[in-house]
BAVEX-557319 format. One line per field, with one value per residue: residue number from 1; x, y, z of N, C-alpha, C, O, CB in turn. Coordinates in pm, 1 decimal. Glycine has a CB too. Example, Ala and Ser with C-alpha at 12.3 -4.5 7.8 and 13.67 -1.06 7.14 Angstrom:
nr <- 1 | 2
nc1 <- 1319.0 | 1285.0
nc2 <- -569.0 | -225.0
nc3 <- 780.0 | 708.0
cac1 <- 1230.0 | 1367.0
cac2 <- -450.0 | -106.0
cac3 <- 780.0 | 714.0
cc1 <- 1320.0 | 1290.0
cc2 <- -330.0 | 3.0
cc3 <- 780.0 | 787.0
oc1 <- 1423.6 | 1340.9
oc2 <- -331.9 | 113.8
oc3 <- 846.5 | 803.9
cbc1 <- 1130.8 | 1408.4
cbc2 <- -447.3 | -59.8
cbc3 <- 904.6 | 572.5
//
This chain:
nr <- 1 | 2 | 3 | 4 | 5 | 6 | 7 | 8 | 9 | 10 | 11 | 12 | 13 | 14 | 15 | 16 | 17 | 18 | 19 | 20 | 21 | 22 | 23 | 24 | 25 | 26 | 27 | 28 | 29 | 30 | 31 | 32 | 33 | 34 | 35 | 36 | 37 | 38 | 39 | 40 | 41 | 42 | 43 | 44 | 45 | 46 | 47 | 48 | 49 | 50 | 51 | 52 | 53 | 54 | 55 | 56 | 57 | 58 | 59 | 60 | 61 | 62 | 63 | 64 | 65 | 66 | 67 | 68 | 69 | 70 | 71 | 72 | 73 | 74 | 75 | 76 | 77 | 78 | 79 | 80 | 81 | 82 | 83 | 84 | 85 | 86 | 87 | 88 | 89 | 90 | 91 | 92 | 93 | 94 | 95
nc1 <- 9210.8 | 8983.7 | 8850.2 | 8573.3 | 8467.3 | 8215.1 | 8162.3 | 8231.5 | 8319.6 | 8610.1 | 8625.0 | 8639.1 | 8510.5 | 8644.5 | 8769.5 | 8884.9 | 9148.7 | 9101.9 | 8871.3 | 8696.4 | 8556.6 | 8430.0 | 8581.0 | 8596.4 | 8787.4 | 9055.0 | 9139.2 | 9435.0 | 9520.1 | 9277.5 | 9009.7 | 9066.7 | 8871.8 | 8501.4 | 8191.9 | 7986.2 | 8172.8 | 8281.2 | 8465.1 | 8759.8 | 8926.4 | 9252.8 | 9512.1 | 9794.5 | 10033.3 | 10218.9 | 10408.0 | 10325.1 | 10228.7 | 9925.4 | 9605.1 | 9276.5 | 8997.4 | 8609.6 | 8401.8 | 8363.9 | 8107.3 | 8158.2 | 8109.2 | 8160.7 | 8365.0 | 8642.9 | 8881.9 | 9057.3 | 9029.2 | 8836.0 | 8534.5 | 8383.7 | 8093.9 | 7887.1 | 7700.5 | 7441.8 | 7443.7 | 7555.5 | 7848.2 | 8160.1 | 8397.8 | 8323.8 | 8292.7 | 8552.5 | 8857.4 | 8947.4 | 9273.6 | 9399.5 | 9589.3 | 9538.7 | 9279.6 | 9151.7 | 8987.1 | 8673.1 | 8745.2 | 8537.8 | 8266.9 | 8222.8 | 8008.4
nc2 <- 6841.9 | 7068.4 | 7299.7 | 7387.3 | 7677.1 | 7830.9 | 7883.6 | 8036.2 | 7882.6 | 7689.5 | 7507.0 | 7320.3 | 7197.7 | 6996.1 | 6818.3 | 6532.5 | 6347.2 | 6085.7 | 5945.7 | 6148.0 | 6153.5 | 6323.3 | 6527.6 | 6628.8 | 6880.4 | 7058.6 | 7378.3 | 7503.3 | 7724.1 | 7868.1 | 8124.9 | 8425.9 | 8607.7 | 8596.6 | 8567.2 | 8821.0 | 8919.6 | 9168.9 | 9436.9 | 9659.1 | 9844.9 | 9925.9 | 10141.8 | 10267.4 | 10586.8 | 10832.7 | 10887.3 | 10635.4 | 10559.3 | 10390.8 | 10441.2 | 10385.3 | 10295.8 | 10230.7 | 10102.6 | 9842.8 | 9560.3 | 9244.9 | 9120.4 | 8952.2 | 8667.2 | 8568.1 | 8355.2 | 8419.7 | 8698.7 | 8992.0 | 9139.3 | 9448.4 | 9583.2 | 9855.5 | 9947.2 | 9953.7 | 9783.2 | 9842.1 | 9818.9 | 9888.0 | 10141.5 | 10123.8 | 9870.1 | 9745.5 | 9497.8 | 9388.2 | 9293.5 | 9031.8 | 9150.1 | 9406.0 | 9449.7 | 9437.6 | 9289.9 | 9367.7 | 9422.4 | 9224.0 | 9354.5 | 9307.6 | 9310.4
nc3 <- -894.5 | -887.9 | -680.9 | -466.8 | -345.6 | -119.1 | 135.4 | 445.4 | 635.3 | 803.6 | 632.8 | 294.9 | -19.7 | -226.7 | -500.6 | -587.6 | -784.4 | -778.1 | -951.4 | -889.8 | -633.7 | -356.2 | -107.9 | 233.8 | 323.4 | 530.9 | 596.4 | 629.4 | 802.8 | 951.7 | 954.3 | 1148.9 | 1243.6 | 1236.2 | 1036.2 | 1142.7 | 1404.0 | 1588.9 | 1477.3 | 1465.2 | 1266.9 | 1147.8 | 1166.0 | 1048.2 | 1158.1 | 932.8 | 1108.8 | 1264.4 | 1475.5 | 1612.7 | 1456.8 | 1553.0 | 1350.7 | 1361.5 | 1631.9 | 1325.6 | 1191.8 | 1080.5 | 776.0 | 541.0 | 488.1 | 302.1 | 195.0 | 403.4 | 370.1 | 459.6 | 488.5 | 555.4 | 738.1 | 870.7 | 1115.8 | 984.4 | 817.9 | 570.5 | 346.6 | 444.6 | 343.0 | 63.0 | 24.4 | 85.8 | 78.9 | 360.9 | 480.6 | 762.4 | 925.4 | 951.6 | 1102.7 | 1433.6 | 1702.6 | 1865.8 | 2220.2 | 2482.0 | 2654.0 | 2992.1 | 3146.5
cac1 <- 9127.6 | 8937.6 | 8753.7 | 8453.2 | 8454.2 | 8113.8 | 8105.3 | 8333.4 | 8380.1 | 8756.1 | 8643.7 | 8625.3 | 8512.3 | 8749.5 | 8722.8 | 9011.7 | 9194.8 | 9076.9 | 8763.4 | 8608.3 | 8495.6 | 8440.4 | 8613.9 | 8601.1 | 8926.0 | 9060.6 | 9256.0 | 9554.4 | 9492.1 | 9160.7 | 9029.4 | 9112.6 | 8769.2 | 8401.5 | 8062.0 | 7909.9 | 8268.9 | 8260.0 | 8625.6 | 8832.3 | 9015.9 | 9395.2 | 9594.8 | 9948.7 | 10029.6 | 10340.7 | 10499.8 | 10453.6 | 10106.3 | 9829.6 | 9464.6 | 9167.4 | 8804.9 | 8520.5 | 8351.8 | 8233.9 | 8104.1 | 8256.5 | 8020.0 | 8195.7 | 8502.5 | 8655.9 | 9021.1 | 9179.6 | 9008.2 | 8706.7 | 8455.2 | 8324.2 | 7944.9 | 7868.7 | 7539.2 | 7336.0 | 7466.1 | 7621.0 | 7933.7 | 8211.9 | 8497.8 | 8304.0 | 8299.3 | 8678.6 | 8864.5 | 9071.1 | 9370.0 | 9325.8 | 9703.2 | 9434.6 | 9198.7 | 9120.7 | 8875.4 | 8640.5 | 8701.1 | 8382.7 | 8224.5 | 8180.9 | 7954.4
cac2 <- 6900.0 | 7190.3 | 7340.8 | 7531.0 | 7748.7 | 7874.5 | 7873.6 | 8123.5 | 7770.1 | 7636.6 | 7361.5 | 7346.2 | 7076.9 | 6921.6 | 6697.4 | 6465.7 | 6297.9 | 5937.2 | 5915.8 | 6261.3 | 6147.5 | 6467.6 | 6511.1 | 6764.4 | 6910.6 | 7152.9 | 7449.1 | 7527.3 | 7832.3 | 7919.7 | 8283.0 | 8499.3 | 8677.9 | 8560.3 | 8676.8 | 8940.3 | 8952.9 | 9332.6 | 9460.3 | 9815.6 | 9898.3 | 9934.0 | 10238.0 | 10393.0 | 10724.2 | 10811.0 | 10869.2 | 10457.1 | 10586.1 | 10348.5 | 10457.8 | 10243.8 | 10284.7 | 10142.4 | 9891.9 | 9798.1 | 9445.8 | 9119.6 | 9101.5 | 8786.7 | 8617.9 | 8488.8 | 8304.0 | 8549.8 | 8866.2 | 9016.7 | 9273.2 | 9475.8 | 9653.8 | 9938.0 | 9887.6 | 9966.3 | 9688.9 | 9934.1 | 9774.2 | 9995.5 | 10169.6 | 10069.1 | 9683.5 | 9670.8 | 9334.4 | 9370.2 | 9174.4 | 9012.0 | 9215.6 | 9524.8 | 9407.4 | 9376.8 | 9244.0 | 9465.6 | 9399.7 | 9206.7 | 9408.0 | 9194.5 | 9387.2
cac3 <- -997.3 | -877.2 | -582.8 | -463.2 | -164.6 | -96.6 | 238.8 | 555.7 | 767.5 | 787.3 | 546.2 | 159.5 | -94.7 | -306.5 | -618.1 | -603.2 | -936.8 | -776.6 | -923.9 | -835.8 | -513.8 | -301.8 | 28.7 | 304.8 | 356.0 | 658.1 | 553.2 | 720.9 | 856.9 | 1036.2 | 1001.0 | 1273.6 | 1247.7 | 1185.0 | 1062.0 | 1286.3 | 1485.2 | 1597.0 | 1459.3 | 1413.9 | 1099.6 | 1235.9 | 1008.6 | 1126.3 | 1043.2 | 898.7 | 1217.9 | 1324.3 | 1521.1 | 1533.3 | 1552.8 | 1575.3 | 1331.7 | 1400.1 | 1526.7 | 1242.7 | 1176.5 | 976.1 | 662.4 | 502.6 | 554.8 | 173.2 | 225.6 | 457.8 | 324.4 | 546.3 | 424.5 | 658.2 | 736.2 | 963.0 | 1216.3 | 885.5 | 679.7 | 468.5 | 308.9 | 451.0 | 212.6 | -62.7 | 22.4 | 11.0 | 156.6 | 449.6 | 616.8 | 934.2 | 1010.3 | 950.4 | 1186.9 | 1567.9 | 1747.1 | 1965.1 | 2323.2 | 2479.3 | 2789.8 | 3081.4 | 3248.2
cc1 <- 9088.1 | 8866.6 | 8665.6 | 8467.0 | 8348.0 | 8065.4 | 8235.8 | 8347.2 | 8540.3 | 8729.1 | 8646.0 | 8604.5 | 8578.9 | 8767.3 | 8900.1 | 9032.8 | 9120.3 | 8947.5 | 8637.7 | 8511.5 | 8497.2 | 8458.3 | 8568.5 | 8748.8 | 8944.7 | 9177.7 | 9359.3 | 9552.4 | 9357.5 | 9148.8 | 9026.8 | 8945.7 | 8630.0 | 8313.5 | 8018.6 | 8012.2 | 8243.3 | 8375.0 | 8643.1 | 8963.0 | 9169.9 | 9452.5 | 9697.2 | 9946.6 | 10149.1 | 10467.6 | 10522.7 | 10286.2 | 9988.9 | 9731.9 | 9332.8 | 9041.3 | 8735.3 | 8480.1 | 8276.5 | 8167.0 | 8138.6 | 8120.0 | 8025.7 | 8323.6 | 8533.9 | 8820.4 | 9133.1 | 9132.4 | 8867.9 | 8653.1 | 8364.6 | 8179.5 | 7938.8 | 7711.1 | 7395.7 | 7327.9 | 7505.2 | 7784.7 | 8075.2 | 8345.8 | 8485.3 | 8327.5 | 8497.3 | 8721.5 | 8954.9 | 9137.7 | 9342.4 | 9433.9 | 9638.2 | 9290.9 | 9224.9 | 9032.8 | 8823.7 | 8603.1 | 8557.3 | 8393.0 | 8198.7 | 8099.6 | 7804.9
cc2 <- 7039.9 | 7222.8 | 7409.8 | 7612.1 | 7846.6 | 7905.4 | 7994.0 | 8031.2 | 7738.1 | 7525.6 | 7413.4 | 7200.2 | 7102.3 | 6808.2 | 6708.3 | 6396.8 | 6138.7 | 5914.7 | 6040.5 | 6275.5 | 6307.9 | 6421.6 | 6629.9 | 6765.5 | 7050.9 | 7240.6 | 7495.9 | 7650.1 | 7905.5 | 8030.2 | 8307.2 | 8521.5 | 8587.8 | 8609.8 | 8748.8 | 8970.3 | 9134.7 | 9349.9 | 9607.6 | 9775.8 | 9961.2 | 10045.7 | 10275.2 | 10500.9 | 10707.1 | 10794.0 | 10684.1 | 10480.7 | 10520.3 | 10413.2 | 10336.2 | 10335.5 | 10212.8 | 10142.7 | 9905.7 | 9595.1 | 9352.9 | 9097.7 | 8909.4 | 8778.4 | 8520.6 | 8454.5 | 8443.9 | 8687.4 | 8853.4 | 9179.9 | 9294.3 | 9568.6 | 9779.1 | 9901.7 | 9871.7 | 9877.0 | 9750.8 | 9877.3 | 9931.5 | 10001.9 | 10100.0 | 9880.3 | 9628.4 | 9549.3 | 9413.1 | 9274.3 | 9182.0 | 9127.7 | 9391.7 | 9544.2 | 9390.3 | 9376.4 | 9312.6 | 9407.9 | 9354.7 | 9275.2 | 9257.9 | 9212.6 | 9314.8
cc3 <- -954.3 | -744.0 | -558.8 | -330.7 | -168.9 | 20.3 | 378.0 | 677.4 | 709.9 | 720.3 | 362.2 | 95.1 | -206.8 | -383.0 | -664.6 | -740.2 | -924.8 | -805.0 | -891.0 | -739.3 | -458.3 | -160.3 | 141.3 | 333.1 | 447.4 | 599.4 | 661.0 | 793.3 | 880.6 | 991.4 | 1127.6 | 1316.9 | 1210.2 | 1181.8 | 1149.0 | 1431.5 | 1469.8 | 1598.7 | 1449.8 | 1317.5 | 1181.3 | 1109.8 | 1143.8 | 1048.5 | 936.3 | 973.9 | 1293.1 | 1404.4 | 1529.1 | 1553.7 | 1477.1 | 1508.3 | 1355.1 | 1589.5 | 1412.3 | 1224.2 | 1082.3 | 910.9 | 577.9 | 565.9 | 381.5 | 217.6 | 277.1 | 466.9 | 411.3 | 457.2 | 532.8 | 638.1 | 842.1 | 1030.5 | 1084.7 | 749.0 | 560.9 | 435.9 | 362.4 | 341.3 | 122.6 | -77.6 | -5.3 | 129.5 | 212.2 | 488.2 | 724.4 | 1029.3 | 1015.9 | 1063.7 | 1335.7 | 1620.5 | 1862.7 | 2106.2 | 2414.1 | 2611.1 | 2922.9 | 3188.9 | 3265.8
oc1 <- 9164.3 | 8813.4 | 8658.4 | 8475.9 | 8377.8 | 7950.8 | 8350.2 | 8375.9 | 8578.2 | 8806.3 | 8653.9 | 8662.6 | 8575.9 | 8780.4 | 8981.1 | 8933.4 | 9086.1 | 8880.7 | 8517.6 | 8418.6 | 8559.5 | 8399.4 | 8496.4 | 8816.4 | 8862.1 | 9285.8 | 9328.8 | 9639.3 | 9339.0 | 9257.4 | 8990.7 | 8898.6 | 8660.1 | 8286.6 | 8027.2 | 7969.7 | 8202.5 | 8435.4 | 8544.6 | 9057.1 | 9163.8 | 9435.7 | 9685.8 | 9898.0 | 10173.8 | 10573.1 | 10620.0 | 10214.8 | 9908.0 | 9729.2 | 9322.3 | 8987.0 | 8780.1 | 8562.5 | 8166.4 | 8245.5 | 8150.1 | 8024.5 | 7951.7 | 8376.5 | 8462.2 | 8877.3 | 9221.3 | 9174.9 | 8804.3 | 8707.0 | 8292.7 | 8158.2 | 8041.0 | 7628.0 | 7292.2 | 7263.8 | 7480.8 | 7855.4 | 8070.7 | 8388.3 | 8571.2 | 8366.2 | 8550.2 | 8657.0 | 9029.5 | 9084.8 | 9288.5 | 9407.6 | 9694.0 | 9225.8 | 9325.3 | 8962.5 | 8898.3 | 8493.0 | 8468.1 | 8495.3 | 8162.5 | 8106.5 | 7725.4
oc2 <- 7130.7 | 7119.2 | 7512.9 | 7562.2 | 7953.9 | 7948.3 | 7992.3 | 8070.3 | 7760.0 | 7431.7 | 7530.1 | 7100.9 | 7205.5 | 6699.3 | 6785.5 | 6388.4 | 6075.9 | 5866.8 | 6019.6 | 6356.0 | 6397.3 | 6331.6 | 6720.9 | 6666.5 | 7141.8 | 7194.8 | 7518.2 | 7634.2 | 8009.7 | 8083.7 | 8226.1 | 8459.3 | 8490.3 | 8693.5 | 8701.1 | 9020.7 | 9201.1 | 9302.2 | 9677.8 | 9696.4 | 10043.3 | 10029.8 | 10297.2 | 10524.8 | 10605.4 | 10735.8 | 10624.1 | 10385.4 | 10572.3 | 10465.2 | 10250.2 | 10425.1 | 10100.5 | 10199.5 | 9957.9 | 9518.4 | 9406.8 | 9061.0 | 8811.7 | 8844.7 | 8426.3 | 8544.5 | 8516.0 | 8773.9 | 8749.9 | 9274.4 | 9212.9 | 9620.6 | 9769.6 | 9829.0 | 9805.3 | 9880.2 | 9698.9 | 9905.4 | 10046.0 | 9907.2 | 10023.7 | 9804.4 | 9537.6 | 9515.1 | 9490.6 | 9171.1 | 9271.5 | 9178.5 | 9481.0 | 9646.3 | 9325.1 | 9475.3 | 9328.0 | 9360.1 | 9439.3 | 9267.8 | 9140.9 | 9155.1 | 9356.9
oc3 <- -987.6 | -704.0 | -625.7 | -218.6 | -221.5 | 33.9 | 332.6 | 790.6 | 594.8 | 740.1 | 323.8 | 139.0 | -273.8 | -327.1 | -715.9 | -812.2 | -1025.0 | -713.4 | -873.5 | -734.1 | -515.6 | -100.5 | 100.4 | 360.9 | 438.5 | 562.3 | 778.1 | 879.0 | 817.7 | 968.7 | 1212.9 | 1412.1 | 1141.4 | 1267.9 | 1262.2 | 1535.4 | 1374.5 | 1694.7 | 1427.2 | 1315.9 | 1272.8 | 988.9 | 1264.4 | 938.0 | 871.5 | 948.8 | 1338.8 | 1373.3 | 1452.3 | 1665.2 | 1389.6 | 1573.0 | 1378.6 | 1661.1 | 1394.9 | 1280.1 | 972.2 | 979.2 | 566.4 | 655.2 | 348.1 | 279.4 | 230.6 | 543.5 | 431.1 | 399.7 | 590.7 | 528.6 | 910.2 | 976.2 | 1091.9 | 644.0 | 452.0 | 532.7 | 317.2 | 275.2 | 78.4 | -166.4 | -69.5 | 228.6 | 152.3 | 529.7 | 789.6 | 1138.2 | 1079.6 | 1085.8 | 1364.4 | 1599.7 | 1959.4 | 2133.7 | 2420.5 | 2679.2 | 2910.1 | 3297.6 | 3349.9
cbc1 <- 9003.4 | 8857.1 | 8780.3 | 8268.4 | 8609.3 | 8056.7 | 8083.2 | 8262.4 | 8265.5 | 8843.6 | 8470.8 | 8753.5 | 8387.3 | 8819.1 | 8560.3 | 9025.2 | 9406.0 | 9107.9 | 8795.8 | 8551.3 | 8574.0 | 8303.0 | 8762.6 | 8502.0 | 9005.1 | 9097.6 | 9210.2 | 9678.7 | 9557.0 | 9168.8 | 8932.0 | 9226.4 | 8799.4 | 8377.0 | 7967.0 | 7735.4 | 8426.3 | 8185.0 | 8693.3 | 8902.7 | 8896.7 | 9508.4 | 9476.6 | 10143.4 | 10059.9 | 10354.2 | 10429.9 | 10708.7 | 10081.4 | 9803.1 | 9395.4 | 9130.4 | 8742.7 | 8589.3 | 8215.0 | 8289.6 | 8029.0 | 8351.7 | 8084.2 | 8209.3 | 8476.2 | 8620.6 | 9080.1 | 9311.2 | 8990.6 | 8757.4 | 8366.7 | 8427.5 | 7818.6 | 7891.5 | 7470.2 | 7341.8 | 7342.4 | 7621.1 | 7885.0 | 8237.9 | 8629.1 | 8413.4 | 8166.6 | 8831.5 | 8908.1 | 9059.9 | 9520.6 | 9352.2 | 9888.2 | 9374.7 | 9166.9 | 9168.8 | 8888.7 | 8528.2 | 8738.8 | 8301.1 | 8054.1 | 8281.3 | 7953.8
cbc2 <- 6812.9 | 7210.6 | 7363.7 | 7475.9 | 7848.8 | 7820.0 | 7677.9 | 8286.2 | 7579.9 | 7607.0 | 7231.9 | 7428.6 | 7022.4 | 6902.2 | 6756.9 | 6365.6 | 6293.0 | 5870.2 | 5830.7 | 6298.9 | 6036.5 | 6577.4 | 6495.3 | 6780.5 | 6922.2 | 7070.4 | 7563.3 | 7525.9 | 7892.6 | 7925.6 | 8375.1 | 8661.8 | 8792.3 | 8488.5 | 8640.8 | 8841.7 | 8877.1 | 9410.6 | 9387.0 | 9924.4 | 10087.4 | 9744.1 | 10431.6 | 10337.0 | 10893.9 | 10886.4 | 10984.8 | 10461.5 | 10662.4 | 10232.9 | 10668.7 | 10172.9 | 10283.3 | 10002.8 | 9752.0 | 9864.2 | 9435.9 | 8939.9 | 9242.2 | 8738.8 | 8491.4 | 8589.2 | 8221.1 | 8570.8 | 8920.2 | 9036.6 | 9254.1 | 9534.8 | 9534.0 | 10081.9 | 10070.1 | 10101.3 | 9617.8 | 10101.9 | 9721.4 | 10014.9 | 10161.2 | 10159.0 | 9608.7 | 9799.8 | 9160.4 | 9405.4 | 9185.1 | 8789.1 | 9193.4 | 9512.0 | 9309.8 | 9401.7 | 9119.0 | 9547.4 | 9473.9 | 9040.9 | 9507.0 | 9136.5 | 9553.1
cbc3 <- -1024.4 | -984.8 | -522.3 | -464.5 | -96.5 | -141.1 | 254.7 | 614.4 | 779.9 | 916.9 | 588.7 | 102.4 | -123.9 | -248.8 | -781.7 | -495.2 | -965.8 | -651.6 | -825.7 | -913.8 | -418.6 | -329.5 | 26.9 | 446.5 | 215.1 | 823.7 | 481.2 | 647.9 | 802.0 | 1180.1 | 953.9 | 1243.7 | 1159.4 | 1205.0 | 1056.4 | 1373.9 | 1432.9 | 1712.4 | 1318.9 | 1572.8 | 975.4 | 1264.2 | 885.5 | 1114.2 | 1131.2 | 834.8 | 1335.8 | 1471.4 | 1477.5 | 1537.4 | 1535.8 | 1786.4 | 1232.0 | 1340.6 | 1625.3 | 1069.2 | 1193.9 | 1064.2 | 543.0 | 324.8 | 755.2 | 2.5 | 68.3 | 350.2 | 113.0 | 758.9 | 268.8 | 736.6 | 784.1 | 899.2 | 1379.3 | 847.4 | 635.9 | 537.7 | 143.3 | 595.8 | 225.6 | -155.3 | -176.9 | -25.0 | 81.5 | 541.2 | 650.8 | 1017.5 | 913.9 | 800.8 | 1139.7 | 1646.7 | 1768.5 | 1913.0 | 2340.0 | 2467.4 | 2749.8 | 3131.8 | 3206.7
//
């Protein structure tokens, strides 16, 4: 039937045909990233070049797509969704 996804955990509820019991169900693919993960924005040039923005921080997390914040909770590039293949995760200090 239909689903809701309200939530940025690897689960989702799911209203089955048997009855409209509700299950929990595990999606097949994890995000990479999670709330308040500290990430950089990955771009190549034209030459093949990568360079690295940020950090900025993981705002949400919606099936795959991440929206990111800057320290001021400011939605960055206009709240747009990134891929995780756009994304990397900011080295933790170990100091």
């Amino acid at each position: 039937m239909g689903s809701i996804d309200n939530n940025t955990d690897s689960q989702e509820i799911v209203f089955l045909d048997d009855g409209g019991r509700v299950t929990v169900q595990k999606y097949s693919n994890p995000p990479k990233f999670y709330p308040n993960d500290r990430v950089y924005i990955i771009t190549l040039s034209r030459e093949g070049t990568p360079s690295r923005e940020g950090p900025f921080i993981v705002s949400s997390v919606n099936n795959g797509k991440y929206i990111l914040c800057d320290a001021n909770k400011t939605p960055v590039k206009n709240g747009k969704n990134f891929e995780e293949v756009e994304l990397e995760l900011e080295p933790e200090d170990f100091f």
